[in-house]
C-alpha positions in Angstrom: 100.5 -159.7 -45.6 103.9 -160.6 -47.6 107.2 -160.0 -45.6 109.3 -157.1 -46.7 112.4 -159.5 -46.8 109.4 -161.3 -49.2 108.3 -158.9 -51.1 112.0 -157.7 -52.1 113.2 -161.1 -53.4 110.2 -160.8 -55.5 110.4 -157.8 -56.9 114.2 -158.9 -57.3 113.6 -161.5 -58.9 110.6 -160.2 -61.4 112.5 -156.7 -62.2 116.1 -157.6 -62.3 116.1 -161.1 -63.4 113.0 -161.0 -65.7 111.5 -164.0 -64.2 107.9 -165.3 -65.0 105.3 -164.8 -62.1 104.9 -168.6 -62.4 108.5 -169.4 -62.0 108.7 -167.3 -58.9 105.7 -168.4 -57.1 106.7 -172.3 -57.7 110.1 -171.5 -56.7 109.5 -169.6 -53.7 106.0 -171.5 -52.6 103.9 -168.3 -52.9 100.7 -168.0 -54.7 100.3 -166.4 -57.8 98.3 -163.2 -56.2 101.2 -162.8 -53.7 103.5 -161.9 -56.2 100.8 -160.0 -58.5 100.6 -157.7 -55.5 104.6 -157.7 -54.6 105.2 -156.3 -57.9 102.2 -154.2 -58.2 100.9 -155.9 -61.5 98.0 -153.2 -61.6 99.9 -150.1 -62.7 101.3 -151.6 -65.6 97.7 -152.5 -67.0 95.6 -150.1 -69.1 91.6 -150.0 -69.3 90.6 -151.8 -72.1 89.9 -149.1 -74.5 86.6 -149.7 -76.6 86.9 -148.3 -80.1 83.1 -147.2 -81.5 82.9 -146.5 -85.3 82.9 -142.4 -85.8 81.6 -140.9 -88.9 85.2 -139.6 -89.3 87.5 -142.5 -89.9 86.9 -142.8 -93.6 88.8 -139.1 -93.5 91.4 -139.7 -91.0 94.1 -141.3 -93.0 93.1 -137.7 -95.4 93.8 -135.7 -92.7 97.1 -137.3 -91.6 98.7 -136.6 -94.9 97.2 -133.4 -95.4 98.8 -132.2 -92.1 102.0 -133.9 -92.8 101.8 -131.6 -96.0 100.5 -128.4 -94.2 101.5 -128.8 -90.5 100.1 -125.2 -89.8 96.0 -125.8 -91.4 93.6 -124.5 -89.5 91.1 -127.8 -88.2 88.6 -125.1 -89.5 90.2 -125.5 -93.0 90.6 -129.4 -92.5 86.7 -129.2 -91.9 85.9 -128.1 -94.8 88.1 -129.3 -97.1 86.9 -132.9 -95.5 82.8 -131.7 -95.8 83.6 -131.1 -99.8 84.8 -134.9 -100.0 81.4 -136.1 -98.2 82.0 -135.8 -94.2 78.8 -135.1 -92.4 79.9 -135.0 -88.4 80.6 -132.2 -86.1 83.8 -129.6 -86.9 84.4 -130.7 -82.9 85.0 -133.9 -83.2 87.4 -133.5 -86.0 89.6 -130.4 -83.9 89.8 -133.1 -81.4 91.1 -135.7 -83.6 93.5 -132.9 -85.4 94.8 -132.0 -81.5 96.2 -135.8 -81.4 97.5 -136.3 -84.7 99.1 -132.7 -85.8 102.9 -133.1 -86.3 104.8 -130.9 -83.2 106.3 -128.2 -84.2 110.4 -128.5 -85.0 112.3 -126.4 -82.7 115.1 -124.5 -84.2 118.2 -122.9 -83.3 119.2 -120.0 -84.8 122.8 -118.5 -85.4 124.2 -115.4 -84.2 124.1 -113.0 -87.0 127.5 -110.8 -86.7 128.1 -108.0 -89.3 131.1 -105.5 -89.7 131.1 -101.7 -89.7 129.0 -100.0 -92.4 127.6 -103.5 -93.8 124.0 -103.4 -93.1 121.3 -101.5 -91.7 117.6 -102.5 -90.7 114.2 -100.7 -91.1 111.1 -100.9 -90.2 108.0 -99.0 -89.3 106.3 -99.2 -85.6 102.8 -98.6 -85.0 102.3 -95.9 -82.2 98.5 -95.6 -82.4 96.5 -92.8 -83.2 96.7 -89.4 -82.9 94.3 -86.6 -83.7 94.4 -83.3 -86.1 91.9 -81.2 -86.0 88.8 -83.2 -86.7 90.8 -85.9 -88.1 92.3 -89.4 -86.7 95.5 -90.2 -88.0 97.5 -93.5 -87.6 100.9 -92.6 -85.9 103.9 -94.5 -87.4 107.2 -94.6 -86.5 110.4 -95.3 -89.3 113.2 -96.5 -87.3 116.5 -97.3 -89.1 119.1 -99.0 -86.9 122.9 -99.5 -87.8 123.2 -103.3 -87.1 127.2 -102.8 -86.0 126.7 -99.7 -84.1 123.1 -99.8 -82.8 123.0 -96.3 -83.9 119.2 -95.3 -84.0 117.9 -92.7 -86.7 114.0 -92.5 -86.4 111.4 -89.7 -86.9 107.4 -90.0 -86.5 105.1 -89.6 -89.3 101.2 -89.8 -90.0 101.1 -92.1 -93.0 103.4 -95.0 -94.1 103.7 -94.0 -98.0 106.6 -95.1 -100.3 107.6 -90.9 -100.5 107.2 -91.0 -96.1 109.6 -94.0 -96.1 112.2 -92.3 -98.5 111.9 -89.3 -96.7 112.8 -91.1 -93.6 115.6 -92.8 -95.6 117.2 -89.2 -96.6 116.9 -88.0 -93.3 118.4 -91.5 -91.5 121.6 -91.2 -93.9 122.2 -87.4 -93.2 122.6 -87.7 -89.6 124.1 -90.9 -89.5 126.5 -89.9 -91.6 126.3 -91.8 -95.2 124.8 -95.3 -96.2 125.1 -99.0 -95.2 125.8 -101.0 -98.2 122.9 -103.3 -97.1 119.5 -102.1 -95.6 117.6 -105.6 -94.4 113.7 -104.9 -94.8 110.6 -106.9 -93.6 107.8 -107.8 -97.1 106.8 -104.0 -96.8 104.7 -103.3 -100.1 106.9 -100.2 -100.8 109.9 -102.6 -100.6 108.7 -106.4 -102.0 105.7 -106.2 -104.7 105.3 -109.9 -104.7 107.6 -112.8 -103.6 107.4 -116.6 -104.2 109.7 -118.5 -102.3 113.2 -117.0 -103.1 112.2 -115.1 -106.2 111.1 -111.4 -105.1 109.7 -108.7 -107.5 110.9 -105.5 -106.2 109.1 -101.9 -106.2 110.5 -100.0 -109.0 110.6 -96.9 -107.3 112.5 -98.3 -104.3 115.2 -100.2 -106.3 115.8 -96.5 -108.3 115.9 -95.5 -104.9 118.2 -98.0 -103.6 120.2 -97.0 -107.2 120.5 -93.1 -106.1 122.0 -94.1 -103.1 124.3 -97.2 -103.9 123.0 -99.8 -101.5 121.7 -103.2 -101.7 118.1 -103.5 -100.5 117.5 -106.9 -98.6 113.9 -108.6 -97.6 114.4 -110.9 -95.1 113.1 -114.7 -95.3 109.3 -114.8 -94.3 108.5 -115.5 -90.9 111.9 -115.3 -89.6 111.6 -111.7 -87.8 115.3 -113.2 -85.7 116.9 -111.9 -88.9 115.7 -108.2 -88.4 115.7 -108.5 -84.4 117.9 -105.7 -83.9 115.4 -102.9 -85.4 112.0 -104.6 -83.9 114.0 -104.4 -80.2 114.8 -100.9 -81.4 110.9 -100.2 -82.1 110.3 -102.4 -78.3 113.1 -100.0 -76.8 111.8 -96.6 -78.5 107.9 -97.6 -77.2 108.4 -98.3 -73.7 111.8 -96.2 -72.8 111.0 -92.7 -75.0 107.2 -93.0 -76.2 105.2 -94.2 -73.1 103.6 -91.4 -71.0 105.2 -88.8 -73.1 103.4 -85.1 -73.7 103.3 -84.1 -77.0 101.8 -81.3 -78.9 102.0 -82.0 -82.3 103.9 -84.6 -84.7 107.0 -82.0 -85.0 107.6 -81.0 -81.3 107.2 -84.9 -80.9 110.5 -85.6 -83.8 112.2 -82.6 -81.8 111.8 -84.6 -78.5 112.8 -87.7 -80.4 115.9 -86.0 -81.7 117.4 -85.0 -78.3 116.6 -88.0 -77.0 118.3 -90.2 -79.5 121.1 -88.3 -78.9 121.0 -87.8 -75.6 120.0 -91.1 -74.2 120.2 -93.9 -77.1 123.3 -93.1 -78.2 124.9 -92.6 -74.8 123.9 -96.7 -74.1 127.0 -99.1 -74.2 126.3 -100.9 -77.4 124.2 -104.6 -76.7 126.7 -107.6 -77.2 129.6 -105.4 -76.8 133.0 -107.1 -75.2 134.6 -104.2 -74.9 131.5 -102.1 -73.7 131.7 -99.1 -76.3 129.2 -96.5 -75.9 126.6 -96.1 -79.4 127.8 -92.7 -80.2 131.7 -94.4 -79.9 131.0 -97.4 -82.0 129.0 -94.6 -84.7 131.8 -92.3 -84.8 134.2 -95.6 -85.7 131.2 -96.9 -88.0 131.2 -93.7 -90.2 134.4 -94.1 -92.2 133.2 -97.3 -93.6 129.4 -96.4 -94.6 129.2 -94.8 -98.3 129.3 -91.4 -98.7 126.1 -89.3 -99.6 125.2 -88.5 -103.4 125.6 -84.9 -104.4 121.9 -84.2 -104.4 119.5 -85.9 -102.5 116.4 -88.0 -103.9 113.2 -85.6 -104.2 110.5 -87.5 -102.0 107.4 -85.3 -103.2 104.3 -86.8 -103.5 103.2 -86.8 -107.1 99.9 -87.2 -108.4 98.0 -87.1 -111.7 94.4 -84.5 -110.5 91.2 -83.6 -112.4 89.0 -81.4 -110.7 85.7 -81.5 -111.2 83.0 -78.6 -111.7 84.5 -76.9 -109.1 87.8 -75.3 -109.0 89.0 -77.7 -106.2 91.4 -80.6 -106.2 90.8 -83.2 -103.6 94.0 -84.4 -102.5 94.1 -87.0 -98.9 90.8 -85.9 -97.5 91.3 -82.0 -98.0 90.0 -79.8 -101.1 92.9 -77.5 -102.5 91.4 -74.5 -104.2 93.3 -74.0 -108.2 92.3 -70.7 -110.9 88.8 -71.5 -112.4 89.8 -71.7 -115.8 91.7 -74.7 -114.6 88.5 -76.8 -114.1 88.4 -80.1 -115.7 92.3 -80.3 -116.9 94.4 -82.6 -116.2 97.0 -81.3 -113.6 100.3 -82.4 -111.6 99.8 -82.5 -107.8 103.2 -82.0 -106.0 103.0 -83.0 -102.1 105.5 -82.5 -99.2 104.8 -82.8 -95.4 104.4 -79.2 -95.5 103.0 -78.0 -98.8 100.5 -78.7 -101.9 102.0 -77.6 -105.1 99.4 -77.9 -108.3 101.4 -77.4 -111.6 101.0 -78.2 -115.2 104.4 -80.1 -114.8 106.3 -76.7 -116.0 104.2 -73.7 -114.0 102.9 -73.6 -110.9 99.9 -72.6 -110.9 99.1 -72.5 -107.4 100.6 -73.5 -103.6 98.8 -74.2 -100.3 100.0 -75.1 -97.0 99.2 -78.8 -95.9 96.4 -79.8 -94.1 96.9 -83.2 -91.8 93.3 -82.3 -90.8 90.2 -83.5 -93.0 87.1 -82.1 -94.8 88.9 -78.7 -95.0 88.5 -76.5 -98.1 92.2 -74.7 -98.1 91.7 -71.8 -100.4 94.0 -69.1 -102.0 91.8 -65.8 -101.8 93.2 -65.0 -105.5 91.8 -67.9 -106.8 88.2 -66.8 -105.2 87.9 -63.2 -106.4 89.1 -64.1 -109.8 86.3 -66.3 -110.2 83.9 -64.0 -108.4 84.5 -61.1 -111.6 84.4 -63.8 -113.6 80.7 -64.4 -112.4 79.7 -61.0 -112.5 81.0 -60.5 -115.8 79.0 -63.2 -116.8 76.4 -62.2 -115.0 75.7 -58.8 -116.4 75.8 -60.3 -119.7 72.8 -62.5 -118.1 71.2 -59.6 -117.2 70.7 -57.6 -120.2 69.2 -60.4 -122.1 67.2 -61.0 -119.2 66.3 -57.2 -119.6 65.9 -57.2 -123.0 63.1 -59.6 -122.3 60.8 -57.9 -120.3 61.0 -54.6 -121.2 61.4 -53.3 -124.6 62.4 -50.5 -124.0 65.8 -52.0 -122.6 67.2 -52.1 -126.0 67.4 -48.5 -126.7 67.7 -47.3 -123.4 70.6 -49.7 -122.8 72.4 -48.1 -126.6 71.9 -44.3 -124.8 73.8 -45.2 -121.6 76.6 -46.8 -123.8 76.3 -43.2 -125.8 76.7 -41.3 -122.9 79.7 -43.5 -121.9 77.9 -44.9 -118.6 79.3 -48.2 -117.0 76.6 -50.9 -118.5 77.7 -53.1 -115.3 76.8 -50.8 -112.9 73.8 -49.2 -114.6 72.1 -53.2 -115.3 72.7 -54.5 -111.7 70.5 -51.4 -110.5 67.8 -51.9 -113.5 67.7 -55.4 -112.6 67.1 -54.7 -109.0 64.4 -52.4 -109.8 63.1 -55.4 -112.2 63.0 -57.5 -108.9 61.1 -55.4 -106.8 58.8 -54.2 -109.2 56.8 -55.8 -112.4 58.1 -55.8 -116.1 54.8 -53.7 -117.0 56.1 -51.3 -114.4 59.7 -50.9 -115.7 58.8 -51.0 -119.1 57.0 -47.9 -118.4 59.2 -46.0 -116.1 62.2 -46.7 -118.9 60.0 -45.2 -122.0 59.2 -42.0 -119.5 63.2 -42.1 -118.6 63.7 -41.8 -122.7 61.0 -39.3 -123.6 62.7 -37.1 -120.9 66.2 -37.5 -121.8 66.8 -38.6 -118.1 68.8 -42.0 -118.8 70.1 -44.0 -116.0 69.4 -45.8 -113.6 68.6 -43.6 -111.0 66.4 -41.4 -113.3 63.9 -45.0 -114.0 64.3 -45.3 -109.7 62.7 -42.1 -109.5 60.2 -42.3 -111.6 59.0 -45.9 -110.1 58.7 -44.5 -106.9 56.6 -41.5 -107.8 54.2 -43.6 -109.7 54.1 -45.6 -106.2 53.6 -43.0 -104.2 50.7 -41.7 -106.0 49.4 -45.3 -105.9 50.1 -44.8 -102.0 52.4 -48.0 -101.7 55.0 -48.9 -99.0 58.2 -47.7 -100.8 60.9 -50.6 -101.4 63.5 -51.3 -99.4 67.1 -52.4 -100.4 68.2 -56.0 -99.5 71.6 -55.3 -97.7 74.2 -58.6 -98.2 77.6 -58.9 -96.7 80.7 -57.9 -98.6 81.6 -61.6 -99.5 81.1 -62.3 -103.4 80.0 -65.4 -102.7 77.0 -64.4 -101.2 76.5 -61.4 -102.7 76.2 -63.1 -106.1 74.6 -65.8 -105.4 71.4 -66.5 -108.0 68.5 -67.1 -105.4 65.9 -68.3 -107.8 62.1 -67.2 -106.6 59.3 -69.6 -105.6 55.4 -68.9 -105.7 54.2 -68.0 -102.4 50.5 -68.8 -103.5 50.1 -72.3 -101.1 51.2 -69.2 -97.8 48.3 -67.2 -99.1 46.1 -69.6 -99.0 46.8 -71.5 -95.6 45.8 -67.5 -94.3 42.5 -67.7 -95.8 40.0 -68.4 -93.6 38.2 -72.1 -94.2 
């Protein structure tokens, strides 16, 4: 055991003064070991490390400068990238090697971004989850608009995220915040930023003739650097947690009108965040107002707009719903004109028809004009169907057809009860009962009915009964085409 007074003048002597073990063990008469295990010579040595040959260090000088390039690659990426240029080991044993070579991250610090009164604005859209209509799901989304000197909030909830939903939120945001920021700071929303490389950004058209209508500057801010919109994504954090959780709701509307009071009544009545001389919101907006730009005259139209074809049917499909339009509309091209509220289907000058909205889906929404038009149209047609179809089979239809027209008799009428009578009994049969009907002078309809069924009964058959349909056109003129019943017969024969 080495004295403390020893083992002190050792470690002295080795840490301070840098001396050799050698020098210290000759001068102090101690052996080597003594002062290996004074100063502890162990934790200063590292195992021996053996290096074995890996299939991947032909690729690792590769990988260093690819990650020196592209600090953020995925070691899946790396993978393959290296397995196109020949490497043959394990995707795990390169992740490992990637954990120990990727560069660290660079902190950065950012700077507080200050603006004046009526300067700039932020939007953005939150993401509220889903909500159901009817038998539909719809995404709820929430456009938020802050003032960035104020903190004034504008935001309503919709259940898309269109270009005409974000203008609309826009019109509505500038009306009650009374007028427009000279600058509105957007995240790379496509109804904003089209495409962007670097610092060159290719705008949506309709959002810069937007931007035009109302005289402000639209701004995208840098990608990945959300700091420079923080004030509207804390707005979307604030409106989730302090209005939105647990809240009752009926529909999308009574959920804006709850919005609205809260904004007003608990938003804005907030002392503004960052504020030395701890203004309230609605303070700060009332001294913010003078400096935004005033309002245009008229305000941008936000309709919905879309080119429509219907097909056979006289139905436009238009965001899951079918829109009933008049019949002789089929197969034109046609102007579709959406709000939140109403569907509007014009030929860009008349309107042709107008439908209440449907958020639900799979619903045929249909004007009860549009349906009875088509149903005369049918019969019309139909009638016209049914004298050649009498014609036909009977000849007798011919002249018996020109003496009702003589007599002045409504040919509609008078056809749809021949044709019955054609359905219930032969053509042999009617043909027949219409020659009697002429050689007696007794034409119409009724007169043939009369005589079928007294040639029936003195066969001693069932008389026929009258098929009674609903009122409903649709039904009641619906073309039922008959089948043979031959393979029922014969599955009552006995084998």
């Amino acid at each position: 055991m080495i004295p403390a007074e020893l083992r002190t003048r050792i470690r002295r002597l080795f840490f301070a003064e840098h001396w050799r073990i050698g020098t210290i063990a000759g001068e102090l008469g101690v052996h080597h070991d003594a002062v290996r295990r004074a100063i502890e010579v162990e934790r200063f040595l590292r195992p021996a490390v053996i290096h074995r040959p890996s299939m991947l260090d032909p690729y690792k000088a590769f990988v260093g400068e690819t990650l020196e390039q592209h600090p953020r690659l995925r070691a899946t990426r790396l993978f393959e990238m290296a397995r196109d240029r020949g490497y043959r080991g394990s995707v795990i044993q390169l992740r490992r090697y990637v954990a120990t070579v990727r560069p660290a991250p660079r902190s950065e610090a950012y700077l507080r971004l200050q603006t004046l009164p009526g300067e700039q604005a932020q939007v953005d859209w939150g993401h509220f989850g889903t909500i159901r209509v009817g038998h539909a799901k719809r995404a709820l989304s929430c456009f938020v608009m802050v003032l960035s000197w104020s903190r004034a909030i504008y935001a309503r909830f919709a259940l898309d995220q269109t270009l005409e939903s974000f203008q609309r939120g826009h019109v509505e945001a500038f009306a009650a915040l009374g007028g427009v920021p000279r600058t509105i700071l957007y995240d790379n929303l496509k109804s904003v930023v089209l495409e962007r490389a670097g610092d060159h950004v290719r705008f949506n058209e309709a959002m810069l003739f937007f931007a035009g209508h109302y005289h402000f500057a639209p701004k995208p801010c840098a990608p990945y650097r959300g700091n420079e919109k923080g004030k509207v994504e804390r707005t979307i954090q604030y409106l989730r947690h302090g209005f939105f959780a647990a809240r009752r709701f009926s529909s999308v509307q009574d959920l804006n009108v709850q919005l609205a009071a809260w904004i007003e009544r608990t938003a804005h009545a907030r002392k503004v965040p960052g504020d030395p001389e701890g203004r309230l919101v609605r303070d700060a907006l009332g001294e913010e107002q003078p400096r935004l730009l005033a309002l245009p005259e008229h305000p941008h139209d936000c309709h919905a707009t879309r080119w429509v074809t219907s097909g056979k049917q006289p139905y436009i499909r238009f965001d899951r719903n079918d829109y009933s339009i008049p019949h002789h509309l089929v197969g034109k091209p046609l102007v579709l004109v959406a709000t939140e509220d109403e569907v509007r289907i014009t030929n860009g000058s008349h309107v042709f028809a107008t439908h209440r909205r449907s958020w639900d889906e799979k619903q045929v929404i249909e004007d009860p004009a549009h349906i009875e038009e088509l149903a005369r149209e049918k019969r019309r047609a139909h009638d016209l169907r049914g004298r050649d179809r009498l014609r036909a089979a009977c000849l007798s239809a011919d002249p018996f057809l020109e003496a009702l027209a003589v007599r002045g008799e409504h040919l509609g009428g008078q056809v749809t009860r021949l044709l019955r009578l054609l359905d219930s009994y032969d053509a042999a049969e009617l043909e027949a009962a219409l020659k009697d009907a002429l050689a007696r002078g007794a034409i119409g309809a009724a007169s043939v009915a009369h005589v079928l069924d007294q040639r029936a009964r003195a066969r001693r058959q069932a008389p026929k009964l009258d098929v009674v349909l609903p009122d409903d056109p649709r039904v009641r003129d619906l073309r039922v085409t008959p089948h043979a019943l031959d393979s029922y017969d014969a599955l009552a024969k006995p084998k």
